[in-house]
C-alpha positions as CSV (number, residue, x, y, z in Angstrom):
1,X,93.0,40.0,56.3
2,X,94.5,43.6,56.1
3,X,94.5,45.9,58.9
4,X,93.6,49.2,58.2
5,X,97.1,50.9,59.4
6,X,94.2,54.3,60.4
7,X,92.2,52.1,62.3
8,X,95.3,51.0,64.6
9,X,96.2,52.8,67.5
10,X,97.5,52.8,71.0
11,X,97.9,54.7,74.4
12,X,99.4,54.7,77.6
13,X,99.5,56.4,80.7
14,X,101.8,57.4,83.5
15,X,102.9,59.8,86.7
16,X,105.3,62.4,87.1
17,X,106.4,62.2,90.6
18,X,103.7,60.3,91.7
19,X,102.7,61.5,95.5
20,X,101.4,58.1,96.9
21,X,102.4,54.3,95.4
22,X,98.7,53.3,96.3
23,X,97.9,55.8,93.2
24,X,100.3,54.2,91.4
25,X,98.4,50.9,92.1
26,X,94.8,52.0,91.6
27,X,95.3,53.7,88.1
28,X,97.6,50.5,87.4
29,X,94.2,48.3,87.8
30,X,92.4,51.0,85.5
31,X,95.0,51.4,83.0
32,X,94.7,47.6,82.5
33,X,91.2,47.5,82.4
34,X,90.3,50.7,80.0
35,X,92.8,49.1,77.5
36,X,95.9,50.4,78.0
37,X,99.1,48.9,75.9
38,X,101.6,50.3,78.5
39,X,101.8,52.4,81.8
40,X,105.1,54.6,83.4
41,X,106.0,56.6,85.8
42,X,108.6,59.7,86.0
43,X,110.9,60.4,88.5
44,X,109.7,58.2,91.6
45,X,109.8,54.6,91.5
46,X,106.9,52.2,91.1
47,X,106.5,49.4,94.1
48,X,104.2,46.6,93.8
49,X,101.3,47.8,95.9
50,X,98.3,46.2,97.6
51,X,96.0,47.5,95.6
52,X,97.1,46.1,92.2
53,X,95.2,43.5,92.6
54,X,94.9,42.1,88.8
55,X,99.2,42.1,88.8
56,X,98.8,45.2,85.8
57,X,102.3,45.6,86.3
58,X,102.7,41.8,84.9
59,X,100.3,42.2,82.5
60,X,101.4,45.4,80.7
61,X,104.9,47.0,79.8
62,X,105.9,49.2,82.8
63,X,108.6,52.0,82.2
64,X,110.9,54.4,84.3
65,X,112.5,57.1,83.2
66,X,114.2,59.3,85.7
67,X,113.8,62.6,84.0
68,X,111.0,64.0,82.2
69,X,113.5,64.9,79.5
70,X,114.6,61.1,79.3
71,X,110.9,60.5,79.1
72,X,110.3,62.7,76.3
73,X,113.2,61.3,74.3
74,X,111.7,57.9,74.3
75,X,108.4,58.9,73.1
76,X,106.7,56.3,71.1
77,X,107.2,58.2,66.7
78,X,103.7,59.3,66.3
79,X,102.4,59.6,69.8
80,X,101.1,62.6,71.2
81,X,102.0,63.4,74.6
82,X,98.7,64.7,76.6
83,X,99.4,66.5,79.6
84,X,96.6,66.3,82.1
85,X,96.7,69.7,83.9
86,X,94.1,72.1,85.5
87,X,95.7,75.4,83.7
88,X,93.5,78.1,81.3
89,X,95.3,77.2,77.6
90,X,94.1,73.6,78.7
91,X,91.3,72.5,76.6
92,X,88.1,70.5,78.6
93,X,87.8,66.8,78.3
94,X,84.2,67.1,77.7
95,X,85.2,68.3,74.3
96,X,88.7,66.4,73.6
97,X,89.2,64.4,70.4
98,X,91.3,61.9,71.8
99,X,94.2,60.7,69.0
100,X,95.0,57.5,67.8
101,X,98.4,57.4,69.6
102,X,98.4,58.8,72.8
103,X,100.7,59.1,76.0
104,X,99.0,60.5,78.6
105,X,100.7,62.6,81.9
106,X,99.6,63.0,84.8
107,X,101.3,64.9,87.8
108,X,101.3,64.6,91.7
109,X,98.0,66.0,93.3
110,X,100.2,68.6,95.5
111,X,102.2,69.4,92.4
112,X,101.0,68.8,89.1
113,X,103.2,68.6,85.8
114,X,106.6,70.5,85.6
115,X,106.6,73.9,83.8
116,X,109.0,71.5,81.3
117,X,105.9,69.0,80.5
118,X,103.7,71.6,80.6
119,X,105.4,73.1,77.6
120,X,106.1,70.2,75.8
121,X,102.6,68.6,75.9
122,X,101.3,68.4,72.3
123,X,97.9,69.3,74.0
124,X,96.7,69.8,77.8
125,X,93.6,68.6,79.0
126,X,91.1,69.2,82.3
127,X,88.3,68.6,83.7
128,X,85.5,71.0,84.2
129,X,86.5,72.1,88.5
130,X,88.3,74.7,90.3
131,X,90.2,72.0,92.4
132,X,92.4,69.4,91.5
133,X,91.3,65.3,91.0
134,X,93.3,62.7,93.0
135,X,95.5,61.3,90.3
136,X,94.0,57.6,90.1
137,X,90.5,59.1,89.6
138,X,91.7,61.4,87.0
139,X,93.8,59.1,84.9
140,X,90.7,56.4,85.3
141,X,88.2,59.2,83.9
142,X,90.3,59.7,80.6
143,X,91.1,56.6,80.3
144,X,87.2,55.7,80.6
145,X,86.9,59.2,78.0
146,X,88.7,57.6,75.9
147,X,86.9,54.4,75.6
148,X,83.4,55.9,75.3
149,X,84.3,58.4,72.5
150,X,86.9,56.4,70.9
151,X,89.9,58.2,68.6
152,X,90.4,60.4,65.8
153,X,92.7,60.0,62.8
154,X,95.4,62.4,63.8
């Protein structure tokens, strides 16, 4: 049987200086339950946390990278980096085409994404509120986004 190479696709999801490791944990547990083929985080380190209760960290590839630009250097070819950031040029996630091959970013509650991922992000997304989502809850809501509207070819 031949897979349609269109039809394949992929995401994953991480933190950029993740505030709290019991974040980490909860959107570790929704990342592995929404589907995704890997999770990361940026600049603070991931320790295995209570909350984790399935083990995603087992169950998935985990990366580190130090550095958002040792991040963005290992980029998987094709994927589009989606940063996840309550600013104007951001377009709503009510109306978001997710793509095929994603990598999705989330920042810290207190300080969202750099200026650097900001700028880089092939496209920013938000939600529809004046005030920011913890970071477990948003990553779980595109995540679940995702999974309800499915991807488009690009």
């Amino acid at each position: 049987m031949q897979v349609d190479n269109l039809e394949q696709g992929y995401f994953g999801i991480g933190i950029q200086n993740g505030k709290t490791p019991e974040n980490l944990g909860v959107l570790w547990r929704s990342a592995q339950n929404l589907g995704a083929s890997f999770i990361f985080t940026i600049g603070n380190r991931y320790h295995k946390q209570a909350c984790d209760t399935h083990k995603a960290v087992g169950a998935m590839p985990y990366f580190h990278y130090d550095t958002f630009e040792d991040f963005y250097k290992h980029l998987p070819k094709s994927a589009l980096l989606i940063g996840v950031e309550l600013t104007e040029s951001a377009e709503l996630l009510q109306d978001f085409k997710h793509p095929r091959r994603a990598v999705y970013l989330l920042g810290a509650e207190d300080h969202g994404l750099s200026n650097e991922a900001i700028e880089k992000s092939h496209k920013l997304i938000k939600f529809q509120s004046t005030l920011s989502l913890n970071v477990a809850v948003a990553g779980s809501i595109v995540m679940y986004d995702r999974s309800v509207k499915g991807t488009e070819i690009y």
